[in-house]
ZAMARGU-4260 file (C-alpha; in steps of 0.2 Angstrom, whole numbers, plus 5000, padded with zeros to 4 digits):
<rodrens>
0) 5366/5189/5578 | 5367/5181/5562 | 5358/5167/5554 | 5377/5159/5552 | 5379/5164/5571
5) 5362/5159/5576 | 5367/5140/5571 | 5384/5139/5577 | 5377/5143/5595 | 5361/5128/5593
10) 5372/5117/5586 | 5386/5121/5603 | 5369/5119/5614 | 5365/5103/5606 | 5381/5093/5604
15) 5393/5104/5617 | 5407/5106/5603 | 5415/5122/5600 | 5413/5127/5582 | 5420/5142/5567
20) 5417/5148/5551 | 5431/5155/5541 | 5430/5164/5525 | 5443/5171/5513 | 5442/5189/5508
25) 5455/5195/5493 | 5472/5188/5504 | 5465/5189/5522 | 5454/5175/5528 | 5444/5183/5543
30) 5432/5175/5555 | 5412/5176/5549 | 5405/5166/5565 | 5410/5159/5580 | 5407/5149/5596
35) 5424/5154/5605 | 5435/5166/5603 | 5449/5157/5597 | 5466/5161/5607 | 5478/5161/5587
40) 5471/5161/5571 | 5472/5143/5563 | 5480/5135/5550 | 5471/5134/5532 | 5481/5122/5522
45) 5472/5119/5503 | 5460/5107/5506 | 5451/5095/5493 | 5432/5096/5496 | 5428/5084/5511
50) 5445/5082/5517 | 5447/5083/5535 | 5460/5090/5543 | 5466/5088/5563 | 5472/5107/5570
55) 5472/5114/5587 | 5486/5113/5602 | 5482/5095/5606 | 5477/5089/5587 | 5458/5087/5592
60) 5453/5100/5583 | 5445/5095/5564 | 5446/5107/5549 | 5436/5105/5532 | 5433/5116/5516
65) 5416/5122/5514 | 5409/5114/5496 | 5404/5128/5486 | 5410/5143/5476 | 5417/5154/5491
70) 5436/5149/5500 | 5426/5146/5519 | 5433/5132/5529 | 5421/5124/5546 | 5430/5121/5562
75) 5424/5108/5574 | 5432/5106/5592 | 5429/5091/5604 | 5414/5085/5613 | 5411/5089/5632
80) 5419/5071/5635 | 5433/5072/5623 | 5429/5062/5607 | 5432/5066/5591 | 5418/5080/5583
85) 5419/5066/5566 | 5404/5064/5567 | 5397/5081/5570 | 5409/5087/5555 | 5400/5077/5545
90) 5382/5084/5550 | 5385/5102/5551 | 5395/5103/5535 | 5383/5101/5522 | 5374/5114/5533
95) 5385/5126/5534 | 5389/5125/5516 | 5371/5130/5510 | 5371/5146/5522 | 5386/5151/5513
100) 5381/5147/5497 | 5362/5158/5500 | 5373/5171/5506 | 5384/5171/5489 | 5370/5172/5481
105) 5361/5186/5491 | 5376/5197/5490 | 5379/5194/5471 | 5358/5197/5468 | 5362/5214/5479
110) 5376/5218/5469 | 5368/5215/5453 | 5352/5225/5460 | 5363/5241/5464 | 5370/5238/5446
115) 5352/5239/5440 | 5348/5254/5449 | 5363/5265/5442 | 5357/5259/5423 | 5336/5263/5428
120) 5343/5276/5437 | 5353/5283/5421 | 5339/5280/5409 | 5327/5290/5421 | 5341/5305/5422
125) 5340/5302/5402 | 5321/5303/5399 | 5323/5318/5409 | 5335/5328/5400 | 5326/5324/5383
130) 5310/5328/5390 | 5316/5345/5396 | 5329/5350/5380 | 5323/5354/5363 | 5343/5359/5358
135) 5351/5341/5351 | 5368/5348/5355 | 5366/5353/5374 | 5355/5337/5376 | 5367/5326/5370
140) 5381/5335/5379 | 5371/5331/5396 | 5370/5315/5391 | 5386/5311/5389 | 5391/5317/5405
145) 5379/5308/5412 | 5383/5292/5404 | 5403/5295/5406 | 5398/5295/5425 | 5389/5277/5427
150) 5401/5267/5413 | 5417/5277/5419 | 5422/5282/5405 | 5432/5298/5401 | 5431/5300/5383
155) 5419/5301/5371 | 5405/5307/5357 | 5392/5308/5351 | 5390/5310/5331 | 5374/5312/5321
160) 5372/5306/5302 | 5374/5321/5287 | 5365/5314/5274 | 5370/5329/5262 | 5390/5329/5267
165) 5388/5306/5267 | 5397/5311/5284 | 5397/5311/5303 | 5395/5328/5312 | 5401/5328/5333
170) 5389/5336/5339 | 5394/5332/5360 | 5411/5328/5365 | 5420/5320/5381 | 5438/5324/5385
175) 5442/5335/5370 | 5438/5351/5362 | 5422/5350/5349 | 5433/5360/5337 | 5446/5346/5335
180) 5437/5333/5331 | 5433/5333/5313 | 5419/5326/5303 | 5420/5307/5298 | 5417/5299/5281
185) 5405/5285/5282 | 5414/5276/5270 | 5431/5278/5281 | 5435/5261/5284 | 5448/5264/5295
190) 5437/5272/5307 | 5427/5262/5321 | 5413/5275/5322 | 5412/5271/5303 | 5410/5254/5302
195) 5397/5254/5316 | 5386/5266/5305 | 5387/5257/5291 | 5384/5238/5301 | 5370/5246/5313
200) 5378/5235/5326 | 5388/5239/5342 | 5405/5232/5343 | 5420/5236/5356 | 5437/5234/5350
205) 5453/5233/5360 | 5467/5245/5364 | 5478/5241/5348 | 5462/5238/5335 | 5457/5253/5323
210) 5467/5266/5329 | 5461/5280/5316 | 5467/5297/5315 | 5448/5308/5316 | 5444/5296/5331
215) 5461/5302/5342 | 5453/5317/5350 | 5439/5305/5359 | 5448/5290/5360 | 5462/5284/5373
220) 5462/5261/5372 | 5449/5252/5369 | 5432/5259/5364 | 5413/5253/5365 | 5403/5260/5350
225) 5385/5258/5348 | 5375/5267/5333 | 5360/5277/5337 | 5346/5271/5327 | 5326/5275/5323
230) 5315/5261/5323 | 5297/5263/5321 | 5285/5245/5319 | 5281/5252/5300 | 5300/5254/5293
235) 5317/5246/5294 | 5329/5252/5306 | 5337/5270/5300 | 5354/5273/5308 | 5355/5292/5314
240) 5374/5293/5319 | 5385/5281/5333 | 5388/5283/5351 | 5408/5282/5357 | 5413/5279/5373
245) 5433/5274/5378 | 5446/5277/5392 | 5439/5268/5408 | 5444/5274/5423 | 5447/5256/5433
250) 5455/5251/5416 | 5443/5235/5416 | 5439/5231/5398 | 5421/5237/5392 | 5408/5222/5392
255) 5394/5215/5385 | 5382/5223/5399 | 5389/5240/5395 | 5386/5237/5377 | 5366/5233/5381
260) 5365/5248/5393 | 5372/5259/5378 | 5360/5252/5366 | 5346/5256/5376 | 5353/5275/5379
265) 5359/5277/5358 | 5340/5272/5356 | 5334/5287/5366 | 5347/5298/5360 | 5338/5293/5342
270) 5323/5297/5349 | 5329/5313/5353 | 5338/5317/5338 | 5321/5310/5326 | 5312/5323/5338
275) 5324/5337/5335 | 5321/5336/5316 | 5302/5335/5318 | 5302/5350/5326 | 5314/5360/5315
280) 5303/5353/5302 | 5288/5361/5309 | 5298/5378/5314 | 5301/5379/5295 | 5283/5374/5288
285) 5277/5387/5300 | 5289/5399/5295 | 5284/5395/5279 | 5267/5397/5282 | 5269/5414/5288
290) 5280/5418/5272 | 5267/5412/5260 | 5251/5421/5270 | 5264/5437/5270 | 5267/5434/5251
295) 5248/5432/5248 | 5242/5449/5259 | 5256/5456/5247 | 5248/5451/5231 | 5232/5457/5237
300) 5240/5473/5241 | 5244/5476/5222 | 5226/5472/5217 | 5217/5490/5215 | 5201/5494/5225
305) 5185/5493/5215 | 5183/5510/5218 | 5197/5517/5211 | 5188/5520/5193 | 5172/5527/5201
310) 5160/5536/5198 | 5165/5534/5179 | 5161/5515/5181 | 5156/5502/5196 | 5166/5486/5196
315) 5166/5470/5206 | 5181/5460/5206 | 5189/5446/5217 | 5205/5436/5215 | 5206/5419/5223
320) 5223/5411/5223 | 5223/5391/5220 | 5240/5391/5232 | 5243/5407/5244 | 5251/5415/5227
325) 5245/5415/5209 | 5247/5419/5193 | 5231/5431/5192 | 5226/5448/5191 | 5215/5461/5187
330) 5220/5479/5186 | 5210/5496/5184 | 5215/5513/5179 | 5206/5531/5178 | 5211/5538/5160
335) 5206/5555/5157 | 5185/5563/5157 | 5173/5546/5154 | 5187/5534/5149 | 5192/5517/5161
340) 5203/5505/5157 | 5200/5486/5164 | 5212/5471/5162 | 5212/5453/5167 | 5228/5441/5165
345) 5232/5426/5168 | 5251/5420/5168 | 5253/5400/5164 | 5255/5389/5179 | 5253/5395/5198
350) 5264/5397/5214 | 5278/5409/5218 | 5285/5410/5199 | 5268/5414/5192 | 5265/5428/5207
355) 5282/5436/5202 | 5278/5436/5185 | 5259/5446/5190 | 5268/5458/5201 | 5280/5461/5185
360) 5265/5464/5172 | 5256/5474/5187 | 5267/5487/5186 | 5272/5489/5169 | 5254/5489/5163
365) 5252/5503/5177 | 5266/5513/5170 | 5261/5511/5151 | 5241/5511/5152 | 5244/5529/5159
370) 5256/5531/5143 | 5241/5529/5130 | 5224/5526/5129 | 5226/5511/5113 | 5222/5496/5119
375) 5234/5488/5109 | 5250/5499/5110 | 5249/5496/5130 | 5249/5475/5126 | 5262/5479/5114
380) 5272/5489/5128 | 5269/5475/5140 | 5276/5460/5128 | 5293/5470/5127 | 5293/5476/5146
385) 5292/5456/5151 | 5299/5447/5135 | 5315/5443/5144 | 5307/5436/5161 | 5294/5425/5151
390) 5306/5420/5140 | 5320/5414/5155 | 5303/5407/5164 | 5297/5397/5149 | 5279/5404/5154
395) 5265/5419/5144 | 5253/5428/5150 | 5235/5430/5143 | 5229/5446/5145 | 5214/5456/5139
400) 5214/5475/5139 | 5199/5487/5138 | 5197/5506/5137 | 5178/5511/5139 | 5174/5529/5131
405) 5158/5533/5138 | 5159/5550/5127 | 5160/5541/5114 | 5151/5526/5119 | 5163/5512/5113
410) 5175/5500/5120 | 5190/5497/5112 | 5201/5481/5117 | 5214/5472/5115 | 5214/5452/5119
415) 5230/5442/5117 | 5225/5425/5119 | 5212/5427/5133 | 5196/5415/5130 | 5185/5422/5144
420) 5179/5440/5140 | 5163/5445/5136 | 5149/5458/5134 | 5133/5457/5140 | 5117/5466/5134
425) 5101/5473/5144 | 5091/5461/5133 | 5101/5444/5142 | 5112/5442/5125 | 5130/5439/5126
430) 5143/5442/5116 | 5162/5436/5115 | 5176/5449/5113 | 5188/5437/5105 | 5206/5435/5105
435) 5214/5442/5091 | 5233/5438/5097 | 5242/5421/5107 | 5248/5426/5124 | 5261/5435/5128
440) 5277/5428/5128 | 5268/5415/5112 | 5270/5426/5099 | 5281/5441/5090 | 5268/5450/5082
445) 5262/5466/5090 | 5245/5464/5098 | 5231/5472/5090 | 5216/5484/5095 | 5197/5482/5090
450) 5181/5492/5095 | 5163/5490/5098 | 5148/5499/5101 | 5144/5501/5121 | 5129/5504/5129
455) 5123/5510/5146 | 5115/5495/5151 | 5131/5485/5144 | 5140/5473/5156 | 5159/5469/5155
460) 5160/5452/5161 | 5177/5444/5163 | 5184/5429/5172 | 5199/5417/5170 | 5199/5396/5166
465) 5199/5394/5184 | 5182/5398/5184 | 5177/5389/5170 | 5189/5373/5172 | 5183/5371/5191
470) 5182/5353/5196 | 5171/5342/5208 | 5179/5329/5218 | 5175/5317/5203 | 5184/5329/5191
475) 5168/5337/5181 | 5170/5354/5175 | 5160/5367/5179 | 5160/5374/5161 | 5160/5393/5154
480) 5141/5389/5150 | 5134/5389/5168 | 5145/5404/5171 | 5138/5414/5157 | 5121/5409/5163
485) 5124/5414/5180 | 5129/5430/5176 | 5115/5434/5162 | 5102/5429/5176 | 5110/5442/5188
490) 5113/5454/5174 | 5102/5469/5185 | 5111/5467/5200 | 5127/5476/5205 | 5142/5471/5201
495) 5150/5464/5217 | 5133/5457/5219 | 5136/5445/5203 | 5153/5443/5208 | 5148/5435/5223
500) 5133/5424/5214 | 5148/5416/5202 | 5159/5414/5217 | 5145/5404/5227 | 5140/5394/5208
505) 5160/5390/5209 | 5159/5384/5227 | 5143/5374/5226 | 5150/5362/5209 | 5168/5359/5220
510) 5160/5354/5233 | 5178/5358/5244 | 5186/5350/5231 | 5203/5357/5230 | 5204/5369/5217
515) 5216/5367/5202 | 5219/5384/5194 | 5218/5401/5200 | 5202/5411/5200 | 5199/5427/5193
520) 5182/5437/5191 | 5179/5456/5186 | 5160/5463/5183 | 5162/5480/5176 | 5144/5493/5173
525) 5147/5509/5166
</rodrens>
């Protein structure tokens, strides 16, 4: 029994009248509680508010409107002695009216409620999908559906923001083939999805409002559009593309609550599409990543081993890129009974243009250091074999080039602008093997050989600015000085030994500093 029923039948016990409510459902007006079981339904004329009306066979019935939002109407019968239920009209009335009014209210809360449930319940369905797609295009086709279902819509789209094409992309669509919608100019101001990108507010306009050509394929009447945007507590608002939805299937206009619930799923969706960029970004740092470690084990490759001039002389040599590639390099050949040749370069700048460029004077110098045994013809070789690439680069290349006789005990070289080469004596005393020509790719002249007495106990020490031009965190150089010195006190030890020592001297002045220039060391005893 209801609470309605409950009081109809105290309210019989306690006064002995008979007693109905009636309410009015779309056209029919049904019984809700009852006393009786009345033998024809009554009559309902339209009644003012607290107007009574006489019904019934014998007129003793008495009718009244129930106050209040719902069409209910109280009916009162006689006493047990036959009076007229006046005055127990006037009591149950009020009564009756706040049952029914807490029942509107209940319903429409319950109503509401379920309402509520389809959105959370959406939103959840959302939360999901994006938590378990990485690929924006079948997540936003999921969503789509999924939101097509609760609003009732049958058309749509979702269209994400090109920045390089000022233009929007569909990337999902509802009711229509992806490949006949086209993309959207931004500054199309005929087009709804347009003027919601640029505003970055939602808007829903009617069935005869904006009809735009690219927008026919996902619109049928009116159309709800909401933009998708990014919004973190740092930064403005950025609008990532719009949200379309049209064509409703009860044909009710869109409203103000489907506008809200849209914001909230555009919002996720922007989520979703930020996401999707953070990770493509991370795919292609790694992949770029990978490439630069690949292009560095590469460069290392070209490098020849120390041993490659042995037993005819022992070398040490290291190359330590400032970037994964550098402009660096070293480069040893075998030339014949006794003779070595050793050279160290340095090509302006660093980073992929100056690694292609060392690859380039890696393989020439290879090819024409096997061609003669002069110093200088081989630099001379070079500047032509790489004139054009230095030229097109705008870059040079210092480079200094040495041929040790030990038959004949002398070293001739050739040093086109390269200030870091030097000889070192048993005795501690060292001497600079000067630059007689500019860079490569500085100067037209042909480069020029010298020669010099060498020694057994001679050491060939060279290095690039790198070394000498290494910084701590406060910018202080390390200075060709302290390098000498290093390498004069070390003099007795092997080569690799002393390449190490300068190395750790380079390390301990940068302190993890990040390092500016490319380093280059070669120690040479033969």
């Amino acid at each position: 029994m209801t609470d309605l029923a409950s009081l109809l039948a105290a309210f019989k016990t306690a006064s002995g009248c008979e007693a109905s409510v009636w309410t009015r459902t779309g056209e029919v007006v049904v019984r809700t509680a009852s006393t009786n079981e009345p033998t024809r339904p009554p009559r309902f004329p339209t009644l003012s508010e607290g107007t009574l009306v006489q019904d019934g066979d014998d007129g003793t019935d008495l009718i009244a409107a129930v106050p209040g939002p719902r069409a209910a109407w109280l009916i009162v019968g006689p006493s047990r002695d036959g009076k007229s239920p006046a005055p127990q009209m006037q009591f149950l009335l009020p009564v009756i009216a706040q049952i029914t009014q807490s029942s509107l209210e209940v319903e429409h809360a319950a109503a509401e409620l379920a309402e509520r449930y389809e959105e959370i319940n959406l939103l959840y369905t959302i939360s999901e999908i994006l938590g378990r797609t990485v690929d924006l295009s079948d997540a936003t086709k999921r969503i789509l559906a999924e939101v097509s279902d609760t609003v009732g819509a049958r058309k749509g789209s979702v269209q994400v923001y090109d920045a390089a094409a000022r233009s929007l992309v569909t990337v999902a669509v509802l009711g229509a083939e992806a490949s006949s919608v086209d993309r959207i100019a931004i500054d199309d101001a005929a087009c709804v999805s347009s003027k919601v990108f640029r505003a970055g507010h939602a808007t829903i306009v009617g069935d005869t409002e904006m009809l735009a050509d690219p927008e026919k394929p996902f619109r049928r009447g009116a159309m709800l559009s909401v933009p998708i945007l990014w919004t973190t507590p740092k930064s403005e608002p950025e609008t990532l593309g719009v949200v379309n939805l049209s064509d409703r299937r009860t044909g009710l206009p869109f409203t103000a609550g489907d506008q809200k619930l849209m914001s909230a799923i555009a919002t996720q969706i922007g989520t979703a599409i930020q996401n999707s960029r953070l990770v493509t970004e991370s795919l292609q740092q790694q992949r770029f990543a990978q490439e630069m470690q690949l292009a560095h084990d590469l460069q290392m490759l070209l490098l020849p081993e120390t041993s490659a001039v042995a037993p005819n002389a022992i070398v040490g040599a290291r190359v330590v890129p400032a970037e994964s590639v550098g402009g660096d390099l070293y480069n040893l050949f075998r030339l014949g009974p006794g003779k070595t040749g050793v050279m160290v370069g340095d090509v302006s700048g660093h980073g992929y243009q100056a690694a292609l460029v060392m690859a380039l004077t890696m393989s020439a110098s290879a090819i024409h250091a096997q061609g003669t045994t002069d110093p200088g013809d081989v630099l001379n070789a070079l500047l032509h074999s790489l004139a054009d690439e230095l030229r097109q680069a705008e870059m040079f290349v210092s480079l200094f080039y040495g041929v040790i006789d030990r038959a004949s005990q002398e070293l001739r070289f050739a040093n086109a602008g390269h200030p870091h080469a030097f000889v070192i004596a048993k005795n501690g005393t060292a001497e600079r093997l000067a630059a007689m020509d500019p860079p490569l790719g500085m100067g037209l002249g042909a480069p020029q050989a010298a020669a010099r007495p060498w020694k057994q106990d001679d050491l060939l020490l060279l290095f690039t600015d790198g070394v000498s031009d290494a910084r701590d965190a406060n910018g202080r150089r390390l200075g060709e000085d302290r390098v000498l010195e290093s390498a004069r006190i070390a003099r007795a030890e092997a080569p690799d030994a002393i390449v190490d020592r300068l190395f750790e001297l380079v390390d301990r002045h940068v302190a993890g500093a990040p390092l500016r220039d490319d380093l280059t060391i070669v120690v040479l005893r033969s």
